[in-house]
Z-matrix of the N, CA and C atoms (Angstrom, degrees):
N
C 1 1.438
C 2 1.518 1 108.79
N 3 1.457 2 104.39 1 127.30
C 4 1.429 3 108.36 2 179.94
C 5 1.735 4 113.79 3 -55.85
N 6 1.286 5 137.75 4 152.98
C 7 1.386 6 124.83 5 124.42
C 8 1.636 7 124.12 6 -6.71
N 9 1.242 8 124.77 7 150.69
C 10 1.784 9 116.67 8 132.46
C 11 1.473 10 109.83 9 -90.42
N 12 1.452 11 99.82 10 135.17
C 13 1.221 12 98.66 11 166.66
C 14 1.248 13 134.09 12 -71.76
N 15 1.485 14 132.70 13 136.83
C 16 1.227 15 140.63 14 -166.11
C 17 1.330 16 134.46 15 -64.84
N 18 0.853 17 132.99 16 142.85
C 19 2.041 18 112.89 17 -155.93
C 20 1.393 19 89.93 18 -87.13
N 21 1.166 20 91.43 19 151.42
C 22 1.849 21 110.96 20 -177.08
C 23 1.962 22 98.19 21 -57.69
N 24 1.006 23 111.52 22 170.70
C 25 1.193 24 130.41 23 -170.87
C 26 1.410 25 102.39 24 -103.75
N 27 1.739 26 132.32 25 123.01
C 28 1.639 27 162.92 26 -135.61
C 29 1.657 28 69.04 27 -91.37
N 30 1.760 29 93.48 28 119.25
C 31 1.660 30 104.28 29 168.60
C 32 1.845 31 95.45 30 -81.71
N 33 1.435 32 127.66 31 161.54
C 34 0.970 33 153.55 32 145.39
C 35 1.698 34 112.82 33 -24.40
N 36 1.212 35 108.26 34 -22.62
C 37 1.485 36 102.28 35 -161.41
C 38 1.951 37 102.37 36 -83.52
N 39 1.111 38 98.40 37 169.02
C 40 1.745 39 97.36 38 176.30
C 41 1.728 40 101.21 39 -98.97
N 42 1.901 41 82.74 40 146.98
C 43 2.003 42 93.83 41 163.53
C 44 1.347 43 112.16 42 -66.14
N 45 1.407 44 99.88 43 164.29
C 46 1.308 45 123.89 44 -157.55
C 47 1.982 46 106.15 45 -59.95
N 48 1.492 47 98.16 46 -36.18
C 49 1.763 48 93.79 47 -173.82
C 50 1.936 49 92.56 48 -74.59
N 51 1.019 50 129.92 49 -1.32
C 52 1.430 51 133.66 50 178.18
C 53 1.577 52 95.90 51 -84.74
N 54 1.169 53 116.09 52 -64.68
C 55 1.769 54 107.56 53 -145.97
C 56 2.556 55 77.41 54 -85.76
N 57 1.264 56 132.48 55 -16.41
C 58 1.220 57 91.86 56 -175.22
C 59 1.651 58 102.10 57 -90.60
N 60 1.457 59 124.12 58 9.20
C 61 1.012 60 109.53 59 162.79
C 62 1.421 61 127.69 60 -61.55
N 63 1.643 62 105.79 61 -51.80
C 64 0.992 63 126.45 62 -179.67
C 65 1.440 64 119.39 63 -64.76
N 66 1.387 65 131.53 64 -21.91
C 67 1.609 66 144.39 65 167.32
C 68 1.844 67 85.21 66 -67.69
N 69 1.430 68 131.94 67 -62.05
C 70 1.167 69 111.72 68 178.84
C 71 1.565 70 133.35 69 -78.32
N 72 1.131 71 115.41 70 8.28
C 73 1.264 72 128.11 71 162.43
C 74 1.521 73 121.05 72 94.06
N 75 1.381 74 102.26 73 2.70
C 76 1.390 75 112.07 74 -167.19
C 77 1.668 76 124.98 75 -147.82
N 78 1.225 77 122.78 76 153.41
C 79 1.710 78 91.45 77 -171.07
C 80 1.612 79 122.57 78 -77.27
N 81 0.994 80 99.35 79 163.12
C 82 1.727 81 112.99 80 -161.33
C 83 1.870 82 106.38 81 -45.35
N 84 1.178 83 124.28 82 -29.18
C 85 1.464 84 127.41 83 -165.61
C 86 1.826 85 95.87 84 -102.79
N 87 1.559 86 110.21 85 19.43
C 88 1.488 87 92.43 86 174.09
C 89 1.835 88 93.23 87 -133.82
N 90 1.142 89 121.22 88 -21.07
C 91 1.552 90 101.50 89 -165.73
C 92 2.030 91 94.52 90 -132.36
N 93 1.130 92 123.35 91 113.56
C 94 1.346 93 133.30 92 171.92
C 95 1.185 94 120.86 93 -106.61
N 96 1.556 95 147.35 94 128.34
C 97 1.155 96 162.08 95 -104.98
C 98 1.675 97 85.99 96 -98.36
N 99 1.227 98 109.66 97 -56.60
C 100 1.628 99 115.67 98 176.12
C 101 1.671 100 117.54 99 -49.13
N 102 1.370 101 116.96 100 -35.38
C 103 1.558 102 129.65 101 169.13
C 104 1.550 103 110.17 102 -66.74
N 105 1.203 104 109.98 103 -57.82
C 106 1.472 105 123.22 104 173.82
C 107 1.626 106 94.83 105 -46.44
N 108 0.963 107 146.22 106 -99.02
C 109 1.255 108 144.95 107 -135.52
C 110 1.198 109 98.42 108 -82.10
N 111 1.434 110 138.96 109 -43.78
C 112 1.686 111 139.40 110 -157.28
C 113 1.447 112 95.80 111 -95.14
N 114 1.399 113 124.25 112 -74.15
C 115 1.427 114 122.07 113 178.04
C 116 1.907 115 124.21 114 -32.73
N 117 1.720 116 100.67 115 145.06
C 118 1.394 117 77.18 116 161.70
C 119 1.876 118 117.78 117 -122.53
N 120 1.422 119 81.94 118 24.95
C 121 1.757 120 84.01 119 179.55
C 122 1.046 121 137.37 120 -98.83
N 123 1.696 122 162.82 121 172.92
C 124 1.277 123 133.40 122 174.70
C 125 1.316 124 83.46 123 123.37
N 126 1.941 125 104.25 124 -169.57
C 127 1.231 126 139.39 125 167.10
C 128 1.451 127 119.05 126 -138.30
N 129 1.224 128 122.99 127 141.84
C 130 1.568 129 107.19 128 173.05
C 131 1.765 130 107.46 129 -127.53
N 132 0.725 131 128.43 130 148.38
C 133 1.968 132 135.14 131 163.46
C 134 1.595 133 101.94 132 -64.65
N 135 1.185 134 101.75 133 175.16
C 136 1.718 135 111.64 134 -155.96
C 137 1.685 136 86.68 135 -101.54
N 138 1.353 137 121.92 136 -1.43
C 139 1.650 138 107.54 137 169.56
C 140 1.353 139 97.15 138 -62.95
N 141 1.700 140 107.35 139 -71.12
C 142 0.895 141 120.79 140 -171.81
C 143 1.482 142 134.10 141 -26.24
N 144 1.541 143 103.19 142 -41.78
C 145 1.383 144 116.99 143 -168.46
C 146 2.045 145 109.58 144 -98.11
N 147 1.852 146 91.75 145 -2.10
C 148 1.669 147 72.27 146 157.59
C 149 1.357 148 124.86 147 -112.61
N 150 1.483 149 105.61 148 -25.09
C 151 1.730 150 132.77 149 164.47
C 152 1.836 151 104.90 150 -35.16
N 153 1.907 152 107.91 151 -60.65
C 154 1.397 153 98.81 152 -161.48
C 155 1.615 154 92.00 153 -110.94
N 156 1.493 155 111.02 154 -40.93
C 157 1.500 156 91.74 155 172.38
C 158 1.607 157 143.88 156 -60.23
N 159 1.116 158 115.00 157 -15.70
C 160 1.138 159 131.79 158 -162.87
C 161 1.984 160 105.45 159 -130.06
N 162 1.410 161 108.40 160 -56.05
C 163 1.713 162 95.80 161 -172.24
C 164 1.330 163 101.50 162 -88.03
N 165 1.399 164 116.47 163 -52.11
C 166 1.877 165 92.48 164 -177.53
C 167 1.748 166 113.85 165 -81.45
N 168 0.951 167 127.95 166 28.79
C 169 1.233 168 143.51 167 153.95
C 170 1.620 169 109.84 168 -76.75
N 171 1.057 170 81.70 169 -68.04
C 172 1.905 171 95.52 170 -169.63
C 173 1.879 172 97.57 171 -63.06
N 174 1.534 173 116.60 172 -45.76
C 175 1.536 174 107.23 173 -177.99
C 176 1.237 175 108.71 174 -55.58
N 177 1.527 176 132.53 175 -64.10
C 178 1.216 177 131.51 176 -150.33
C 179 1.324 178 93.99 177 -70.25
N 180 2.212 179 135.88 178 -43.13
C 181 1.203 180 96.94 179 -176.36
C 182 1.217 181 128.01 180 -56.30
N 183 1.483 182 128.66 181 -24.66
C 184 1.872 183 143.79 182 -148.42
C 185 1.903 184 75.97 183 -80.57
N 186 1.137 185 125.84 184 -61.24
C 187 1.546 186 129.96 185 -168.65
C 188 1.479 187 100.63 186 -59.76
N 189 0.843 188 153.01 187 -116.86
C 190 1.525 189 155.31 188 165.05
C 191 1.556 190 111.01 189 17.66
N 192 1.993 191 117.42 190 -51.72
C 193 1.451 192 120.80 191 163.76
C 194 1.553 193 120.23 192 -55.15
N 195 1.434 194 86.47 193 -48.66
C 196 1.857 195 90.89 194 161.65
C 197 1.298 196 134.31 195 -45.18
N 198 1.705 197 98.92 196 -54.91
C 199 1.636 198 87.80 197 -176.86
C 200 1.255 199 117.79 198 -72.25
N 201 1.585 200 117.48 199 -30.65
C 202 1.917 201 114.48 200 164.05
C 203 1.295 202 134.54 201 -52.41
N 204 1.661 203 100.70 202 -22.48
C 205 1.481 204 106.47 203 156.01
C 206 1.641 205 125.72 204 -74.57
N 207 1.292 206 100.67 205 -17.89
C 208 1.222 207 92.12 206 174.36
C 209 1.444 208 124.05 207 -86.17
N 210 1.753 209 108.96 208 -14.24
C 211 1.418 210 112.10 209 -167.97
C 212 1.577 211 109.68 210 -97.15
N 213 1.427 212 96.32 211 8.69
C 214 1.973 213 132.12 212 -178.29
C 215 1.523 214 99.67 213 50.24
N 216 1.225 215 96.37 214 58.68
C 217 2.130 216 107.98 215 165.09
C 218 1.892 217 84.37 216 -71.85
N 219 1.353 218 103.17 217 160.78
C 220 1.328 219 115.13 218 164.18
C 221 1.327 220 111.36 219 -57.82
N 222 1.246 221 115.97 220 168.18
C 223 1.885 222 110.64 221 159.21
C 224 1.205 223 118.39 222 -106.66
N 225 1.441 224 133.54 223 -5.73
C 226 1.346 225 109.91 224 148.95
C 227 1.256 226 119.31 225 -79.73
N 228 1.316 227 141.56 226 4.29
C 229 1.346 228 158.55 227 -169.65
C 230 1.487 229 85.26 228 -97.38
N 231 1.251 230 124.29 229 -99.03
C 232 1.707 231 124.00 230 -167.21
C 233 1.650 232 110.42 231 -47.28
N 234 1.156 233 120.05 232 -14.52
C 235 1.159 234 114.96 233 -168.14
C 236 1.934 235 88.99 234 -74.55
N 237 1.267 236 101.34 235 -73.23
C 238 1.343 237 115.77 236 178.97
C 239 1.786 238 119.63 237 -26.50
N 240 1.647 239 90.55 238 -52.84
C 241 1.827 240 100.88 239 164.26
C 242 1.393 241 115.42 240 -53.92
N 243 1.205 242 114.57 241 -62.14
C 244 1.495 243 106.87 242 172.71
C 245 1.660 244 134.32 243 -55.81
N 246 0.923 245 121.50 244 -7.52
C 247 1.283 246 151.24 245 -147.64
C 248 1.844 247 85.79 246 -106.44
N 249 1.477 248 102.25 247 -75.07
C 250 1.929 249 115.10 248 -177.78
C 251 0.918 250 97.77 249 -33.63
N 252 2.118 251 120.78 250 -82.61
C 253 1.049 252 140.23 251 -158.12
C 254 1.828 253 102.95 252 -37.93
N 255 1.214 254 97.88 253 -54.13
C 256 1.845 255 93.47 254 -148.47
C 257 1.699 256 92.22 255 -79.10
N 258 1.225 257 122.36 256 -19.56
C 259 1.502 258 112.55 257 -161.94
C 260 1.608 259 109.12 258 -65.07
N 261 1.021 260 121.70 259 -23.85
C 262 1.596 261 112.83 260 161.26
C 263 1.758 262 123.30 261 -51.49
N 264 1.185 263 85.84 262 -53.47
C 265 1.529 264 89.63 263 -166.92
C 266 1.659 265 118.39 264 -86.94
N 267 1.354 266 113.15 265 -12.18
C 268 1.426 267 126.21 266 151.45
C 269 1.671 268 116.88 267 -59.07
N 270 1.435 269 129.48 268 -43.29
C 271 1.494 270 156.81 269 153.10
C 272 1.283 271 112.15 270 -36.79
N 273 1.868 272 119.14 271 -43.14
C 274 1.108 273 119.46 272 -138.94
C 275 1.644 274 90.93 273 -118.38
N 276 1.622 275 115.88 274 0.84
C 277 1.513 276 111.85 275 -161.18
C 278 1.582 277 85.36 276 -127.50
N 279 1.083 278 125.41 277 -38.30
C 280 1.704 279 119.54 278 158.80
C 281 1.253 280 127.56 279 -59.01
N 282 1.118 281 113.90 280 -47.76
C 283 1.371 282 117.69 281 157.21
C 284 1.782 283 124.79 282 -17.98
N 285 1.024 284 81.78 283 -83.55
C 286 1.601 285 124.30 284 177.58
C 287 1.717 286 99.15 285 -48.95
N 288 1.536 287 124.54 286 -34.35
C 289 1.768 288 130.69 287 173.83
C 290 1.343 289 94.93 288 -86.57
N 291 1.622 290 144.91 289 -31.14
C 292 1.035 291 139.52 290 -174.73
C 293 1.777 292 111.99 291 -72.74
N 294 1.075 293 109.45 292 -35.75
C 295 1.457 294 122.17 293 -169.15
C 296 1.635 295 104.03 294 -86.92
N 297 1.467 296 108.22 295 -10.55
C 298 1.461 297 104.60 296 164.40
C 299 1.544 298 130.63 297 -74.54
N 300 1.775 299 89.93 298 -23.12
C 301 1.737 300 94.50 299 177.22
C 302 1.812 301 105.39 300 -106.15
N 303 1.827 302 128.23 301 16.90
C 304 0.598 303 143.65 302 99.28
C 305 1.862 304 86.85 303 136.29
N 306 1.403 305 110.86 304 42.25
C 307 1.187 306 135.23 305 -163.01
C 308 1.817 307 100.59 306 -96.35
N 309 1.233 308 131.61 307 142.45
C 310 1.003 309 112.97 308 164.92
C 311 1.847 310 109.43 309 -81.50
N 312 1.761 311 91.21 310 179.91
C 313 1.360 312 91.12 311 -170.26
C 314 1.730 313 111.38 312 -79.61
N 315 1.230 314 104.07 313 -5.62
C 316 1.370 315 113.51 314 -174.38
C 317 1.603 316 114.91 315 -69.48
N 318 1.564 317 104.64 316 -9.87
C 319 1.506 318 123.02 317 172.40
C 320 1.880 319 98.87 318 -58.68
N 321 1.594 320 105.06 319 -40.34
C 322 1.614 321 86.62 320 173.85
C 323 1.474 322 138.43 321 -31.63
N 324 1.081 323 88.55 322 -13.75
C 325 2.107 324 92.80 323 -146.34
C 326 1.883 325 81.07 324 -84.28
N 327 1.562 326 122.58 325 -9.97
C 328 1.774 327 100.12 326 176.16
C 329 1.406 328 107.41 327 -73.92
N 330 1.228 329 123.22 328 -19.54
C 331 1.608 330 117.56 329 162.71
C 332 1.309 331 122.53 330 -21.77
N 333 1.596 332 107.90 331 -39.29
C 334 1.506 333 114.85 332 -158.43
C 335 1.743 334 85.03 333 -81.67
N 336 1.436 335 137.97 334 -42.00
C 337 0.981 336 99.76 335 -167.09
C 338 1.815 337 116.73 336 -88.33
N 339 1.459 338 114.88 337 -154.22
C 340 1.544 339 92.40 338 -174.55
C 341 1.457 340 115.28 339 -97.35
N 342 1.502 341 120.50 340 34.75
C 343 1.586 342 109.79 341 172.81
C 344 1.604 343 98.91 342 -129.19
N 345 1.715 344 112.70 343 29.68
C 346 1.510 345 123.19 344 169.07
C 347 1.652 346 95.22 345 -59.82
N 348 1.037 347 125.98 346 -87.09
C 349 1.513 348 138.07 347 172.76
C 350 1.878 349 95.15 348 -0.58
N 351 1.230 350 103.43 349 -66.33
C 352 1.871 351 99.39 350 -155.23
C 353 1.296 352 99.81 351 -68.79
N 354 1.202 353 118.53 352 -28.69
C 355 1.897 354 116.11 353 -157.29
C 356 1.874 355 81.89 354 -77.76
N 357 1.428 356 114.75 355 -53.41
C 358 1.735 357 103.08 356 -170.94
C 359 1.514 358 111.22 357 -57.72
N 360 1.566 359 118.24 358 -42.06
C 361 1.373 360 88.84 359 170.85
C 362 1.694 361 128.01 360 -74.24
N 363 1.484 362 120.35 361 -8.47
C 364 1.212 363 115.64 362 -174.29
C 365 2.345 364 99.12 363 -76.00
N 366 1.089 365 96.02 364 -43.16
C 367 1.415 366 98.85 365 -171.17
C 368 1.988 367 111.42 366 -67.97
N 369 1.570 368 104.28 367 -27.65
C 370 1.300 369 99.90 368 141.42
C 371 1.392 370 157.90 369 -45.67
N 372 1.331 371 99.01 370 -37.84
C 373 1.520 372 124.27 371 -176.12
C 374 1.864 373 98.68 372 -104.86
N 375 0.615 374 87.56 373 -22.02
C 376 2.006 375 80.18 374 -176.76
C 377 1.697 376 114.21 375 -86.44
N 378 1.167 377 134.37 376 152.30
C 379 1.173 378 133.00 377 -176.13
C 380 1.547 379 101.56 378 -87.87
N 381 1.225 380 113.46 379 128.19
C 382 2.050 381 122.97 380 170.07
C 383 1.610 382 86.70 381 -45.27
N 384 1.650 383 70.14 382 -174.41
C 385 1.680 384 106.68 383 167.64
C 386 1.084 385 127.04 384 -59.86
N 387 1.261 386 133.97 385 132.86
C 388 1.813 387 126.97 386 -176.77
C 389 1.626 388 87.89 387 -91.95
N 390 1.220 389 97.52 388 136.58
C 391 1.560 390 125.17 389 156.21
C 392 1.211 391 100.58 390 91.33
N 393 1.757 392 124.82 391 -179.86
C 394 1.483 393 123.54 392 175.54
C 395 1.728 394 122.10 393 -55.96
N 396 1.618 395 117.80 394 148.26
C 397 1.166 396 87.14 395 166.93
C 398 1.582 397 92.15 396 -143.21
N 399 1.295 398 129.14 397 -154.41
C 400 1.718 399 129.48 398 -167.91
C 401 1.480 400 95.39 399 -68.20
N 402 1.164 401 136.99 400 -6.27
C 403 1.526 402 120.44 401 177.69
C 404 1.565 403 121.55 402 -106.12
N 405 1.929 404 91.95 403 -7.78
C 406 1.510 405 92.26 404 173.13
C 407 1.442 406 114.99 405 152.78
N 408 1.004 407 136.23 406 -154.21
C 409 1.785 408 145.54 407 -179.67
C 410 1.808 409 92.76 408 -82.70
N 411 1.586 410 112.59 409 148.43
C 412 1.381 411 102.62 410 152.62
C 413 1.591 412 122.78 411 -79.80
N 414 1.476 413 105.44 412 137.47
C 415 1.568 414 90.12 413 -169.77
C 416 1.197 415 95.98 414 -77.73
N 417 0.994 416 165.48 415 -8.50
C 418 1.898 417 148.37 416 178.97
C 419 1.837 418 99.20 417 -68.72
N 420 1.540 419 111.35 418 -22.51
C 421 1.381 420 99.32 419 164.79
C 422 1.861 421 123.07 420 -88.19
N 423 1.389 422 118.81 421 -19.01
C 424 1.496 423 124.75 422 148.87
C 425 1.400 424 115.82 423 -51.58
N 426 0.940 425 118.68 424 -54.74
C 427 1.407 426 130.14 425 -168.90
C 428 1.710 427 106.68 426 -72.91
N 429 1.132 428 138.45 427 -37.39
C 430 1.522 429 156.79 428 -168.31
C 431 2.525 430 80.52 429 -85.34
N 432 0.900 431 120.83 430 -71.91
C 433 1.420 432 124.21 431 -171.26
C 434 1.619 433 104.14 432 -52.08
N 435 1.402 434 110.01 433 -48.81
C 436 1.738 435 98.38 434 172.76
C 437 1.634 436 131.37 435 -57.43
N 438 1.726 437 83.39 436 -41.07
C 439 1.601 438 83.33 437 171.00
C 440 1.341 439 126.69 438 -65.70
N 441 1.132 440 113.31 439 -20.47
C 442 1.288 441 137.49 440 -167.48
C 443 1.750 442 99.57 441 -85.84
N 444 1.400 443 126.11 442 -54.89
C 445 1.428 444 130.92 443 -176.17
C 446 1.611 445 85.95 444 -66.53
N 447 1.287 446 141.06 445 -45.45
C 448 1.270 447 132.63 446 -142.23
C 449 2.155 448 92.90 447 -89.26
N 450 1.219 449 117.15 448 -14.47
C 451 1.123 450 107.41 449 153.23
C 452 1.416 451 145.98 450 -82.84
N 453 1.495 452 107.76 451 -24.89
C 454 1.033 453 118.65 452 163.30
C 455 1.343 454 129.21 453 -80.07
């Protein structure tokens, strides 16, 4: 009779509710994919806000335009659909980067004019507020405690 073989030895790396905390910047019992996009309260770090605000934003609309092209919706029709659908959660993930440098979200509305574009990428690229502020904990200090729980 053979042995059983012995289970491989627990790599170093973290489980999955570990590393998607950490893709969201915060620990797992404070920021949920549904909050992130639906909610408009909180704070998020500028990973956060280019990872979900910005690339899977931009994928799922290009995916979603796709599949209406395929079902041959018009394109100013899908354009417009896509446009509805995502405008919440584009709202709801800026927001949430605005309130990091401790701005309300109502700062959105310079979008409408034409230097919306520069202020989102400048508030992208810049580091928030250090420490708590009226919108919440800084997440670089969530994020600094997970890694930290995820070592111990």
């Amino acid at each position: 009779m053979e042995p059983l073989p012995t289970p491989a030895p627990r790599s170093a790396g973290l489980p999955l509710d570990e590393l998607t905390a950490l893709a969201l910047g915060a620990d797992p019992q404070r920021t949920s994919l549904p909050q992130l996009y639906l909610g408009l309260k909180g704070r998020i770090p500028r990973r956060t806000f280019w990872l979900h605000g910005v690339l899977s934003l931009f994928l799922m609309m290009v995916f979603v335009n796709a599949l209406l092209d395929i079902a041959r919706v018009d394109d100013d029709v899908a354009g417009k659909l896509v446009n509805l659908v995502f405008a919440w959660p584009c709202i709801a993930v800026s927001a949430k980067r605005l309130h990091d440098f401790n701005f309300s979200g109502w700062w959105l509305l310079v979008n409408l004019t034409g230097i919306g574009l520069l202020v989102m990428l400048v508030v992208g690229l810049l580091p928030g507020t250090r420490g708590p502020n009226r919108f919440g904990v800084d997440p670089r200090e969530a994020l600094a405690r997970a890694r930290i729980s995820s070592v111990h």
